[in-house]
PyMOL Python script that loads the backbone (N, CA, C, O; Angstrom):
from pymol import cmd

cmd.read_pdbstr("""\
ATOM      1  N   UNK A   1      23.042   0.858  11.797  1.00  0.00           N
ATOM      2  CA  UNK A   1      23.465   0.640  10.434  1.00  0.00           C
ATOM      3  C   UNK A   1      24.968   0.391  10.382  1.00  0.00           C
ATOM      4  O   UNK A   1      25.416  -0.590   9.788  1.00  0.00           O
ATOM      5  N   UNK A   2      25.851   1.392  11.086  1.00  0.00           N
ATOM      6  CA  UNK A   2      26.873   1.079  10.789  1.00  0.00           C
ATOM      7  C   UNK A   2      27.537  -0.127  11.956  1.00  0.00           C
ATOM      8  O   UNK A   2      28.621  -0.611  11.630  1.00  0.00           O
ATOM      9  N   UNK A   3      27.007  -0.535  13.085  1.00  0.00           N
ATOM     10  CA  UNK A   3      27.226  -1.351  13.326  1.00  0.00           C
ATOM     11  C   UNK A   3      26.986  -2.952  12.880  1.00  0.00           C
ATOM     12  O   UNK A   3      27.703  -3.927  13.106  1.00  0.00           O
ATOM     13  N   UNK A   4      25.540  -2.848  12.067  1.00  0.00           N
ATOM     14  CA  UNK A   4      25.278  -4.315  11.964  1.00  0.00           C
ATOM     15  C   UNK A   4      25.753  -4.862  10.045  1.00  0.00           C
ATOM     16  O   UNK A   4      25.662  -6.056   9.760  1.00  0.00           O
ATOM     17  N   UNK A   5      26.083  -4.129   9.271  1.00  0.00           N
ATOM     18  CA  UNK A   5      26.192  -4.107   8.481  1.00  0.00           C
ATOM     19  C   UNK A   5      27.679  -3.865   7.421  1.00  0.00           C
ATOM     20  O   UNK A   5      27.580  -3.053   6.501  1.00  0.00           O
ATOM     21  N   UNK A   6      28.936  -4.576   7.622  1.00  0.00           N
ATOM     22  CA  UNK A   6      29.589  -4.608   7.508  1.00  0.00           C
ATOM     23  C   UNK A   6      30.137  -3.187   6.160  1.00  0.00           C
ATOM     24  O   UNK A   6      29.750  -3.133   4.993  1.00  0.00           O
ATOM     25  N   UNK A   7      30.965  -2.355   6.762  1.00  0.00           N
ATOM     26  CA  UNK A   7      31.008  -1.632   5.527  1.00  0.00           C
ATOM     27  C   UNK A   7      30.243  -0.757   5.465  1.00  0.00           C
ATOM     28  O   UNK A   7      30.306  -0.119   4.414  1.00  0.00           O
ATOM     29  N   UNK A   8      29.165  -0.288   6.516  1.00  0.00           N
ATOM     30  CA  UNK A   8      28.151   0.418   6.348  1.00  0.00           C
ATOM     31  C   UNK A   8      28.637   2.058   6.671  1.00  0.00           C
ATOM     32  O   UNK A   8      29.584   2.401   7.379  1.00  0.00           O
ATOM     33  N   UNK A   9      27.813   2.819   6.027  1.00  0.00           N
ATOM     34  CA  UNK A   9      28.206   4.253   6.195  1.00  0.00           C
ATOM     35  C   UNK A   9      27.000   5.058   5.944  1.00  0.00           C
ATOM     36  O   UNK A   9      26.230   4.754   5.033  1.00  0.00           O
ATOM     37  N   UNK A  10      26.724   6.473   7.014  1.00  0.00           N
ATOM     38  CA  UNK A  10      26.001   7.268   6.745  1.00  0.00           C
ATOM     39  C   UNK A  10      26.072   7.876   5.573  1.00  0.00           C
ATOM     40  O   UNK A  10      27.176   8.104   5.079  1.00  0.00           O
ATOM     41  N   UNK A  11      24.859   8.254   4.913  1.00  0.00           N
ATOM     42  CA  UNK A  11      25.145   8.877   3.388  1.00  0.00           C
ATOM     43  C   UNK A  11      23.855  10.224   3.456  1.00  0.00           C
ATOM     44  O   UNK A  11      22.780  10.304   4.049  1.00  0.00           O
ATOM     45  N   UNK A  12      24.521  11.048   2.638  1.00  0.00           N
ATOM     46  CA  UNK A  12      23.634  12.138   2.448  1.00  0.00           C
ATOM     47  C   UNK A  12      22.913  12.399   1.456  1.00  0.00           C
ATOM     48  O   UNK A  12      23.380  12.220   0.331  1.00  0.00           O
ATOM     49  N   UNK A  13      21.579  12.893   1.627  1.00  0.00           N
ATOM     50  CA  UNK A  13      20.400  13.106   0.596  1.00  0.00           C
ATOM     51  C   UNK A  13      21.244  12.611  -0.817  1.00  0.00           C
ATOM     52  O   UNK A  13      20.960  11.517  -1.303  1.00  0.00           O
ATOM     53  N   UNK A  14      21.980  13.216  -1.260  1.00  0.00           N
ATOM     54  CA  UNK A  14      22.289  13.513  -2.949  1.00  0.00           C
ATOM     55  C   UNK A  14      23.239  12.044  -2.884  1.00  0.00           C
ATOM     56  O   UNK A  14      23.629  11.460  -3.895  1.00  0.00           O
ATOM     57  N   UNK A  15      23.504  11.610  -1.511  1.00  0.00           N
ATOM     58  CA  UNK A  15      24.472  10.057  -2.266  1.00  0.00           C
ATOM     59  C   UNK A  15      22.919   9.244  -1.863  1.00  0.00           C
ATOM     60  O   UNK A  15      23.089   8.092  -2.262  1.00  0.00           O
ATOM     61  N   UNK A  16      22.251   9.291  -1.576  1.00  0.00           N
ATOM     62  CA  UNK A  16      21.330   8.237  -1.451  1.00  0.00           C
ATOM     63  C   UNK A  16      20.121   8.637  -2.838  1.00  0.00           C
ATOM     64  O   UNK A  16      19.453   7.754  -3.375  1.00  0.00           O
ATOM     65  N   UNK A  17      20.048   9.951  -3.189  1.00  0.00           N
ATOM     66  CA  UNK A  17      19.666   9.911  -4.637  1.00  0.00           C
ATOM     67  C   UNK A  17      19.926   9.086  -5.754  1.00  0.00           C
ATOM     68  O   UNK A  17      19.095   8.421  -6.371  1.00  0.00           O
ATOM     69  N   UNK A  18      21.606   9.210  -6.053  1.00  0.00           N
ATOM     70  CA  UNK A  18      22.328   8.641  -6.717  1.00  0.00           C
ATOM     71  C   UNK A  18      22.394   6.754  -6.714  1.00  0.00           C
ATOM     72  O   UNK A  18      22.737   5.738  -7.318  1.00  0.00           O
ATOM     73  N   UNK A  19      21.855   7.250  -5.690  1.00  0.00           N
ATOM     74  CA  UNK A  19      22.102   5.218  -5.572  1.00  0.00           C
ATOM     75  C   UNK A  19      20.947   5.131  -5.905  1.00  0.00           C
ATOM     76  O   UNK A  19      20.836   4.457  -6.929  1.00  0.00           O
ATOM     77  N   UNK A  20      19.547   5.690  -5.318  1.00  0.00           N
ATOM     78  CA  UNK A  20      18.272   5.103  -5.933  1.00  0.00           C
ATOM     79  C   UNK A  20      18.610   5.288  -7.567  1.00  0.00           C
ATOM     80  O   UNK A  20      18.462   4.387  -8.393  1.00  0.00           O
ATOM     81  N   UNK A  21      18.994   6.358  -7.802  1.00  0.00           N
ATOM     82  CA  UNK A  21      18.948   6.142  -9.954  1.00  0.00           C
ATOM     83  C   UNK A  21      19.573   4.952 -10.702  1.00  0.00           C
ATOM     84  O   UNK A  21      19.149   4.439 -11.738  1.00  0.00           O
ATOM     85  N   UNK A  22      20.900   4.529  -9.828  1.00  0.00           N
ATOM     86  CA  UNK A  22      21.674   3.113  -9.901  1.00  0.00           C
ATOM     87  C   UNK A  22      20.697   2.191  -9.928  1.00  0.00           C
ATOM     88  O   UNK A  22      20.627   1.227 -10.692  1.00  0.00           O
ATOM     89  N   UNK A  23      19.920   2.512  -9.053  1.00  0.00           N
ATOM     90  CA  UNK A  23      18.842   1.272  -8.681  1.00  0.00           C
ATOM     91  C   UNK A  23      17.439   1.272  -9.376  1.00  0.00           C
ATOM     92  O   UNK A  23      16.734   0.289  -9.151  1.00  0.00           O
ATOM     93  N   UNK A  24      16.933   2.281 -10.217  1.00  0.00           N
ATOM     94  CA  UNK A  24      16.092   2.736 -11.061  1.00  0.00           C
ATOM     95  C   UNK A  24      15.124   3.088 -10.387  1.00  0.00           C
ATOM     96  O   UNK A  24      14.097   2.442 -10.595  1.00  0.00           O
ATOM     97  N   UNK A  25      15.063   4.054  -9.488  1.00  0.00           N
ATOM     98  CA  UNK A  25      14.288   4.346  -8.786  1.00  0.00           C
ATOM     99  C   UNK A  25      14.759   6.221  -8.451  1.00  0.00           C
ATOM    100  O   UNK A  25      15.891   6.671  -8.627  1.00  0.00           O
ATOM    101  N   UNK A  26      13.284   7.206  -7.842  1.00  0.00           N
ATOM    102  CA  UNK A  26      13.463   7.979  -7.740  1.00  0.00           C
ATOM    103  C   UNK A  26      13.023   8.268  -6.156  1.00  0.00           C
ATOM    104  O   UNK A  26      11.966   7.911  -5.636  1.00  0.00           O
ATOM    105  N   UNK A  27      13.939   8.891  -5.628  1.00  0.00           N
ATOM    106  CA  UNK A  27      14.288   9.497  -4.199  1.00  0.00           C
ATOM    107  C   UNK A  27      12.911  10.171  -4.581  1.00  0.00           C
ATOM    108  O   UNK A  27      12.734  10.727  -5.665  1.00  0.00           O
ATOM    109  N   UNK A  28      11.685  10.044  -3.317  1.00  0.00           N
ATOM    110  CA  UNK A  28      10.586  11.013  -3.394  1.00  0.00           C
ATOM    111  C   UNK A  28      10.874  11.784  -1.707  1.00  0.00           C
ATOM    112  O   UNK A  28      10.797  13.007  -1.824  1.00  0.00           O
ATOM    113  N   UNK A  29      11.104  11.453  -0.586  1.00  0.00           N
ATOM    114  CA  UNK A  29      11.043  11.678   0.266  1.00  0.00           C
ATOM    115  C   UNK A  29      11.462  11.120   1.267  1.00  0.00           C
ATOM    116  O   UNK A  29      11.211   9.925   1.422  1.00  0.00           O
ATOM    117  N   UNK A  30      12.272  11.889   2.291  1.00  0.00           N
ATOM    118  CA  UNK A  30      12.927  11.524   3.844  1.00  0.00           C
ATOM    119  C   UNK A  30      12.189  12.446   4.859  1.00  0.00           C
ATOM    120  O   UNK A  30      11.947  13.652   4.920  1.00  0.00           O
ATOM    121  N   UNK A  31      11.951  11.414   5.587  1.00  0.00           N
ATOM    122  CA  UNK A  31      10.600  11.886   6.864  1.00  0.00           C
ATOM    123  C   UNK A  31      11.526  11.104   7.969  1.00  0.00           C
ATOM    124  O   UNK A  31      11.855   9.929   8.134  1.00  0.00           O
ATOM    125  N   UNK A  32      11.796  12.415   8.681  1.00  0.00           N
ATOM    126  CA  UNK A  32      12.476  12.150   9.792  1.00  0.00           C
ATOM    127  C   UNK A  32      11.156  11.416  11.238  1.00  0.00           C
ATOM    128  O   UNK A  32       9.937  11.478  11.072  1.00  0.00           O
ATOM    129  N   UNK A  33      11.707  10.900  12.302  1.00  0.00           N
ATOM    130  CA  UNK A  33      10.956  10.175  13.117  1.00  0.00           C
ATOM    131  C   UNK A  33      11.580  10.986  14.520  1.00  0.00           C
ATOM    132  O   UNK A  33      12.461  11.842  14.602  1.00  0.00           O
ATOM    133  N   UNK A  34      10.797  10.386  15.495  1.00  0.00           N
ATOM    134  CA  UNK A  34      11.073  10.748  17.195  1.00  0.00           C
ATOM    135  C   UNK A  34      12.002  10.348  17.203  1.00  0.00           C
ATOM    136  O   UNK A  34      12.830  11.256  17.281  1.00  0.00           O
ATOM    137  N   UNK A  35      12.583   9.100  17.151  1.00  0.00           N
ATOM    138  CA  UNK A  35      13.978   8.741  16.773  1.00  0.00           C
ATOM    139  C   UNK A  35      15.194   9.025  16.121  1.00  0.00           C
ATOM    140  O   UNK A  35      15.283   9.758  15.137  1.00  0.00           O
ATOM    141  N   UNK A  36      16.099   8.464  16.651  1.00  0.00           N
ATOM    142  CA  UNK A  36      17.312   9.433  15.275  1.00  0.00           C
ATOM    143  C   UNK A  36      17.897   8.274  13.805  1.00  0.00           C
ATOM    144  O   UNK A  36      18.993   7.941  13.354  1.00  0.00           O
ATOM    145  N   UNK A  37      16.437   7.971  13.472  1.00  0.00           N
ATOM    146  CA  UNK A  37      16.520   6.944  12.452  1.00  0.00           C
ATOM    147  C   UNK A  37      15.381   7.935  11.336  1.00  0.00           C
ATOM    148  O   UNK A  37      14.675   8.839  11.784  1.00  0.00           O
ATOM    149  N   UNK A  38      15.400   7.594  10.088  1.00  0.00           N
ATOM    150  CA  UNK A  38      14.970   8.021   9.112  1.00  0.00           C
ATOM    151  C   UNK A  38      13.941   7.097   7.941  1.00  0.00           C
ATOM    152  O   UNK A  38      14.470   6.204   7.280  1.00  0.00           O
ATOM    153  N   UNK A  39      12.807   7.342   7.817  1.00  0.00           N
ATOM    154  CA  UNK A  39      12.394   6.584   6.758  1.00  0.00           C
ATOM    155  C   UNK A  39      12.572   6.968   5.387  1.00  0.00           C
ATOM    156  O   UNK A  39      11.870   7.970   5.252  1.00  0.00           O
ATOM    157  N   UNK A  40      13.163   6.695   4.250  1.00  0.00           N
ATOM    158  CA  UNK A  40      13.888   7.065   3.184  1.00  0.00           C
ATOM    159  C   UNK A  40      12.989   6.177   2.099  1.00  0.00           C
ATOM    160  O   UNK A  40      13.223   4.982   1.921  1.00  0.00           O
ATOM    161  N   UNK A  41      11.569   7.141   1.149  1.00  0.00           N
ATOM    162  CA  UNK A  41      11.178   6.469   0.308  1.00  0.00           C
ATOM    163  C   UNK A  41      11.273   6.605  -0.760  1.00  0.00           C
ATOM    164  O   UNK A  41      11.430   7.755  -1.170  1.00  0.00           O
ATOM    165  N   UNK A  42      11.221   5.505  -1.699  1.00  0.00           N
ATOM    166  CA  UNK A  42      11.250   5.890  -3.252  1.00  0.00           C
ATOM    167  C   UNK A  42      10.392   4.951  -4.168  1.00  0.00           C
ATOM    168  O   UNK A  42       9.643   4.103  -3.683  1.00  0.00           O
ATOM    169  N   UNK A  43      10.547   5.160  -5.622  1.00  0.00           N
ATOM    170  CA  UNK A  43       9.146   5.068  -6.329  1.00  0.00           C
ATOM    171  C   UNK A  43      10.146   4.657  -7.536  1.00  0.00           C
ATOM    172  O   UNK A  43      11.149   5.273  -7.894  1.00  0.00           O
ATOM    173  N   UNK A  44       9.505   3.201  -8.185  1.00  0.00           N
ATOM    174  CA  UNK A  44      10.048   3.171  -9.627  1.00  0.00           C
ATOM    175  C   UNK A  44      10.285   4.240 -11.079  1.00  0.00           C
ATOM    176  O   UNK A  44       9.369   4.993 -11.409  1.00  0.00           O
ATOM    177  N   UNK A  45      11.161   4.212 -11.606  1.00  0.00           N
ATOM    178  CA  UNK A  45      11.299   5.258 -12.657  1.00  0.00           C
ATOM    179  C   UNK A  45      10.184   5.256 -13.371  1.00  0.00           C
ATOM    180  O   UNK A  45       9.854   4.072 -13.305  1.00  0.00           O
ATOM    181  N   UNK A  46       9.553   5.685 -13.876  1.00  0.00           N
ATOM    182  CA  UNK A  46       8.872   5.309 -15.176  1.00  0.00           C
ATOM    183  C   UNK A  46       9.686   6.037 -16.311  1.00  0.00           C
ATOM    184  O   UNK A  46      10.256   7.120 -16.444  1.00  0.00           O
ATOM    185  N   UNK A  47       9.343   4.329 -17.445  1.00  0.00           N
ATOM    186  CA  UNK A  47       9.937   4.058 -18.735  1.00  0.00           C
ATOM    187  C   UNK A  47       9.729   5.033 -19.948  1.00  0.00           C
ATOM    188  O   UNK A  47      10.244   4.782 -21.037  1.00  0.00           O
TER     189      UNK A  47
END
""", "prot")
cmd.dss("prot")
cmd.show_as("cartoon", "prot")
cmd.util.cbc("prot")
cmd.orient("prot")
């Protein structure tokens, strides 16, 4: 990430919350992997 992505930076639970609400969406869940990568999902607001 932070190599391929100019500007890129690790962010923590509550800044990646904040950005899904920016984005109208709600943080449901981070499920870590064997890897040291993360799948980070979320779900439209409802109106």
């Amino acid at each position: 990430m932070l190599v391929m992505c100019p500007g890129g930076k690790e962010r923590t639970e509550a800044e990646f919350e904040d950005l899904f609400v920016k984005a109208g969406l709600k943080l449901t869940q981070i499920v870590s992997t064997a890897e040291d990568i993360c799948v980070i999902e979320g779900r439209k607001l409802d109106n």
